[in-house]
C-alpha positions as CSV (number, residue, x, y, z in Angstrom):
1,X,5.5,70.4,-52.0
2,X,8.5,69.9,-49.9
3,X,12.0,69.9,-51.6
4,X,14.9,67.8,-51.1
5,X,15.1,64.0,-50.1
6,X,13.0,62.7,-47.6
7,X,14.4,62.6,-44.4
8,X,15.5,58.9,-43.2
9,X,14.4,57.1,-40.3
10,X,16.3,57.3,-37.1
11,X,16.9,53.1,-37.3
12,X,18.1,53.2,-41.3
13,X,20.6,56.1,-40.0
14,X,21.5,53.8,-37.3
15,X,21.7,50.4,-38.6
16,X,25.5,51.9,-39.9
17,X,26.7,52.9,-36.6
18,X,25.2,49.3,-34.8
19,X,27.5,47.7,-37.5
20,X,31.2,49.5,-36.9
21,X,30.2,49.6,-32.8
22,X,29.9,45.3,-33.4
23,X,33.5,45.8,-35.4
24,X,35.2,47.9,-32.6
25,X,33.2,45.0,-29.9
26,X,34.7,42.2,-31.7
27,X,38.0,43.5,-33.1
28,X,40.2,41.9,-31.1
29,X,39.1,38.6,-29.1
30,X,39.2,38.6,-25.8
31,X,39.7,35.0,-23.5
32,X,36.9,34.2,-20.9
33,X,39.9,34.7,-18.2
34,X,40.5,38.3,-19.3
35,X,36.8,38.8,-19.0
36,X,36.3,37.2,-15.8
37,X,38.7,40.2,-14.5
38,X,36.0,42.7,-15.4
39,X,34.0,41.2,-12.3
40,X,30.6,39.5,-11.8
41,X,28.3,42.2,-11.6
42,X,29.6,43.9,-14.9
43,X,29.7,41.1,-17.1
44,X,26.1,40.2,-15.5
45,X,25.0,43.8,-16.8
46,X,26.6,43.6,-20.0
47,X,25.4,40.4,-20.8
48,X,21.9,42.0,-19.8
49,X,22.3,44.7,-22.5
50,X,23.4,42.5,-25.4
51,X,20.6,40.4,-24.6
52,X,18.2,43.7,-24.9
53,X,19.6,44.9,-27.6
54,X,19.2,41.6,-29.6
55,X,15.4,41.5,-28.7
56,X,15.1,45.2,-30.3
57,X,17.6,44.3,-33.1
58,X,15.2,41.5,-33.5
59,X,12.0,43.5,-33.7
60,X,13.6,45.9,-36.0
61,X,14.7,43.0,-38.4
62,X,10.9,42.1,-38.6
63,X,9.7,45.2,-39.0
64,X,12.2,46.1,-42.0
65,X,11.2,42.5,-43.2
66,X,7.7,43.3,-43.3
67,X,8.0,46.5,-45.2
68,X,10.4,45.1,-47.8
69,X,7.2,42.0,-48.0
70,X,4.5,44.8,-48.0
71,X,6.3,46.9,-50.8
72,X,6.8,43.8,-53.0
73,X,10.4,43.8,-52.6
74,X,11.3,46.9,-54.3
């Protein structure tokens, strides 16, 4: 039998990391006008990838919900 602690999925090692980049994102706020200065196309793509990433945050979230359901909450 195999020693040690079982070895964690990638997305529980992750779901850390998510967190403190979210903390460093919203850290300081900054004004539409300050953003606007960034340009069209780059907010356009980074609105495109927060938009991703909360449709995989969200399948994630379902999936861990479903395990906790299926394991009887333990």
């Amino acid at each position: 039998s195999p020693r040690g602690r079982k070895r964690l999925p990638a997305c529980v090692k992750a779901a850390p990391r998510i967190a403190r980049a979210l903390e460093e994102a919203l850290a300081e706020v900054t004004p539409p006008e300050d953003l606007r200065r960034v340009g069209d196309a780059r907010l356009r793509a980074t609105l495109e990838q927060i938009e991703e990433s909360l449709v995989r945050l969200q399948w994630l979230q379902a999936t861990l919900q479903e395990a906790l359901e299926g394991d009887g909450g333990s």
